[in-house]
N, C-alpha and C positions, 0 to 999 in steps of 0.2 A: 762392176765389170765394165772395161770398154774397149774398143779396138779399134788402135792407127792400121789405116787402108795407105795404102801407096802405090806405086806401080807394079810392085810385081813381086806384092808378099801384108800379108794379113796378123798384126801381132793383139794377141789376147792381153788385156794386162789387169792389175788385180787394183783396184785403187779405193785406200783409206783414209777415213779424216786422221788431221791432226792429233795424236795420242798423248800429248799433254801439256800444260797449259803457259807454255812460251810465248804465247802471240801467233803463232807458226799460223798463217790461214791456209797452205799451201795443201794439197792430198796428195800421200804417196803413191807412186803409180807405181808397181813392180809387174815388168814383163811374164807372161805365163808358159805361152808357146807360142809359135809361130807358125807359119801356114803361107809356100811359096808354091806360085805357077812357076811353072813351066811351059813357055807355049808353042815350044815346039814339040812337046810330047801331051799336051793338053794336060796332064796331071799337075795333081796339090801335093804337095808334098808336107809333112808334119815336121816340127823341129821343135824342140825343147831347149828350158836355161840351165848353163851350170853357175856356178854360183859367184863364178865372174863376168858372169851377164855375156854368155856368148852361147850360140845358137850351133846345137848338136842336131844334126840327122835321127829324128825318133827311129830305130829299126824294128820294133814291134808291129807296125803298123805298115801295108805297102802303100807307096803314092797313091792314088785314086783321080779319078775325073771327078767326082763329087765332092765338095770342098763341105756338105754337109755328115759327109762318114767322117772326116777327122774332125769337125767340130763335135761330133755325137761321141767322139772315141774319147776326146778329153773331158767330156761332162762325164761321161756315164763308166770309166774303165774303172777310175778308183786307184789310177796308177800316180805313188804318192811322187813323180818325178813332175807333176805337174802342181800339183796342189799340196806336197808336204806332209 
């Protein structure tokens, strides 16, 4: 697991070695979810990938000021939109 920071959004990604034996030394990185401020409403808001790599509005979950409730919500929900 690792996550690109930027200005003004947080993305989860999943990243594995090389899967067989081409030379490839390269690890795939596949985005998880995402995780955007807002900072004129101080909330995190959560977003999920579809499967053309574009970033949906999660609706199960409301924004929060805690940007540790939506990381605990994608560890712990079991919701297969995140992890398959």
């Amino acid at each position: 697991m690792e996550c690109d920071v930027s200005a003004r959004h947080i993305t989860i990604l999943e990243c594995r070695p090389p899967w067989d034996e081409s030379g490839e030394t390269e690890w795939s990185r596949f985005p998880i979810a995402r995780m955007s401020f807002t900072k004129k409403t101080g909330l995190w808001t959560l977003f999920w990938r579809d499967r053309n790599l574009k970033f949906h509005q999660y609706r199960f979950l409301a924004p929060s000021p805690s940007l540790q409730v939506l990381l605990d919500h994608v560890d712990k929900s079991g919701d297969p939109i995140f992890w398959g």
